[in-house]
N, C-alpha and C positions, 0 to 999 in steps of 0.2 A: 518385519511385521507391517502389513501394508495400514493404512492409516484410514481413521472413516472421520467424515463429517456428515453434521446436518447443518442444512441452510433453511433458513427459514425466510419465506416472502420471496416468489419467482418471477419479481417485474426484471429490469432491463439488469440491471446492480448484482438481484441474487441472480438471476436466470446466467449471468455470464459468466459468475463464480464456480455455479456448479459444472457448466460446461468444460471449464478451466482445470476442475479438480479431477474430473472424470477423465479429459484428457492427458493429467498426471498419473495416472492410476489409481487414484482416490477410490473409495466406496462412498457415497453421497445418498445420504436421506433427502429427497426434496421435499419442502414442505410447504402449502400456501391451503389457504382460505377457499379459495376458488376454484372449483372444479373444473375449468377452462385449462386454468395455467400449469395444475396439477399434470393434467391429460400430454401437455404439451413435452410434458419431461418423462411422461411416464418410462417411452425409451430410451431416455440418455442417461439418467440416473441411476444409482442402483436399484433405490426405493423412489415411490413417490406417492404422498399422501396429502389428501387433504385431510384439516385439522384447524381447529381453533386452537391455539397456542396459548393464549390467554387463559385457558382453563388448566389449572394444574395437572387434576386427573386423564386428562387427556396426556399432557405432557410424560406423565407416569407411565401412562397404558403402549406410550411410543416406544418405552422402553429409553429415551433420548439421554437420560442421566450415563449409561454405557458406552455414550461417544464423546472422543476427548478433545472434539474443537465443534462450537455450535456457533456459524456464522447468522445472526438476525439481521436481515436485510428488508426489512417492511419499509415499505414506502411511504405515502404521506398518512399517516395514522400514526402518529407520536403515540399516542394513546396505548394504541396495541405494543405498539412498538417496546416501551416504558414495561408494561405488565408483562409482557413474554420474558423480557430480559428479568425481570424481579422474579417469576416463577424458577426460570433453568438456577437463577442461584440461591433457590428455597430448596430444589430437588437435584444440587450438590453438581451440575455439571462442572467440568473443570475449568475450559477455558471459553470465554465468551467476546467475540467480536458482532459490534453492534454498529451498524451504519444510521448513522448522527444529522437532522434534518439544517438546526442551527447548534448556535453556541449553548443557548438555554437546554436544548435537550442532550446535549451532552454533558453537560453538566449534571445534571439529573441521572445518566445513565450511569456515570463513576460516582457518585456517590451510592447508586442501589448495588457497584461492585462490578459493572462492566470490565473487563479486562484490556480490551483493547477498540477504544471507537475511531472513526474512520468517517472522514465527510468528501466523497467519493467527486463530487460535482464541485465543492471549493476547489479540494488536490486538484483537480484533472483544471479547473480556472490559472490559477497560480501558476503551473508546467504550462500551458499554454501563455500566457502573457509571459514569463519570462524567456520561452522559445522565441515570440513575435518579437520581444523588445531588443535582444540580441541573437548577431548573425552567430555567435559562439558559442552563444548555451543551445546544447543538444537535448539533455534534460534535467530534471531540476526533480528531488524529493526534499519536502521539508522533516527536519528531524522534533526540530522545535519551534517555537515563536521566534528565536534569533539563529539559528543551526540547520544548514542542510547538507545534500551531498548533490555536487552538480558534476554537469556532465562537459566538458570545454575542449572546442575544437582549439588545436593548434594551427595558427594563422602564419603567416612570412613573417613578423615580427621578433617569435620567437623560436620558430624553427632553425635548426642548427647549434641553438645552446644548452646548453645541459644542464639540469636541474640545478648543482652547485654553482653554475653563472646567475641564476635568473635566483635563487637561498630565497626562496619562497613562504619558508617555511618562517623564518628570520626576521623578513622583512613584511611579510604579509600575515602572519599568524596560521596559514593553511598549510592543511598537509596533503602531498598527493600519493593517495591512495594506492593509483593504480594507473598505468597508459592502455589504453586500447590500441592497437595499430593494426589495421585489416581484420583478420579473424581471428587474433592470439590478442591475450591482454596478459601483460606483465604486473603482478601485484607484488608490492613494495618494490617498486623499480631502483636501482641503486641510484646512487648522487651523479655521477658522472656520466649519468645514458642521455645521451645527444637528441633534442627530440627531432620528428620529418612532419613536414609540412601533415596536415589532414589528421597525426593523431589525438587522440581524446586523453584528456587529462581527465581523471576522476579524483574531484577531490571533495574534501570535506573541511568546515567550517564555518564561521559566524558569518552571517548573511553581511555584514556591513562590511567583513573585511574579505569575501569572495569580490562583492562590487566594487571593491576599490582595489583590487587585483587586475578584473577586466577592463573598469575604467583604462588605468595608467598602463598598463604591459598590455595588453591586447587591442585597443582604440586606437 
């Protein structure tokens, strides 16, 4: 069953999500305000409407409550932003991901019942500084305020040891997920697989004890 979204708000955020879904095979409603940015997607969407969002009846008339993921990506209009997201969960949409300008508007958007918010321009801050800050983080998602999954090259240090030399897991409280090596990645790699220079360690854990992993075994 192939899957349908609507995204609402086609600046740089939404415009790239729908292009994204579309090139998954998605079905995409594009939606904005503006006649300009509407026109601009008219061809790569499946749908593309301009619409005030903000007004219920309208939302009704889109039919929008019969798609079961509605990403709201308005830009700097909190305002809009706030009201769109409270009407899709007055007219029963199921899932709702909302992109979050700061901490106060996401706060607001989970208590009106947002589903999943997303602060596109921190994330993408945060994977950037910690790519800059070390030569061995490749990339970096945050899970939580202390939890994420990084991405760690294997350096001459630990190349040639194997997971049970280096008890990672023991001594550092991480687990490693998964190795990338060229174009194949091994997930749940066994204990005894010898790592080579260059591959990726994917692991997951508490941010204070990944840094004190790279610190001491990889510095």
């Amino acid at each position: 069953m192939q899957k349908e979204f609507v995204v609402i708000g086609l600046g740089r955020f939404g415009g790239s999500i729908v292009r994204e879904l579309i090139d998954q095979g998605a079905d995409v409603m594009a939606v904005d305000i503006a006649t300009e940015r509407v026109d601009e997607y008219a061809t790569i969407a499946t749908q593309a409407v301009v619409a005030d969002t903000t007004d219920e009846t309208v939302l009704k008339s889109l039919g929008i409550r019969n798609f079961e993921h509605v990403i709201v990506a308005i830009g700097d209009d909190i305002q809009s932003s706030i009201l769109t997201t409270l009407m899709l969960k007055e007219i029963g949409v199921k899932k709702i991901t909302v992109k979050a300008q700061n901490d106060y508007h996401e706060k607001v958007l989970r208590k009106i019942g947002a589903d999943q918010v997303v602060h596109p321009e921190r994330d993408m801050g945060i994977r950037i500084a910690n790519n800059i800050l070390s030569q061995n983080v490749l990339d970096y998602l945050e899970l939580s305020d202390e939890h994420s999954i990084m991405e760690i090259k294997v350096n001459e240090k630990i190349a040639g040891k194997s997971l049970v030399d280096l008890d990672i897991r023991a001594r550092y409280g991480i687990n490693i997920v998964a190795i990338k090596r060229g174009n194949s990645i091994n997930v749940s790699p066994p204990a005894d697989e010898n790592l080579q220079l260059n591959d990726v360690l994917i692991m997951i854990g508490a941010d204070v004890d990944i840094n004190r992993f790279e610190k001491k075994v990889l510095s």
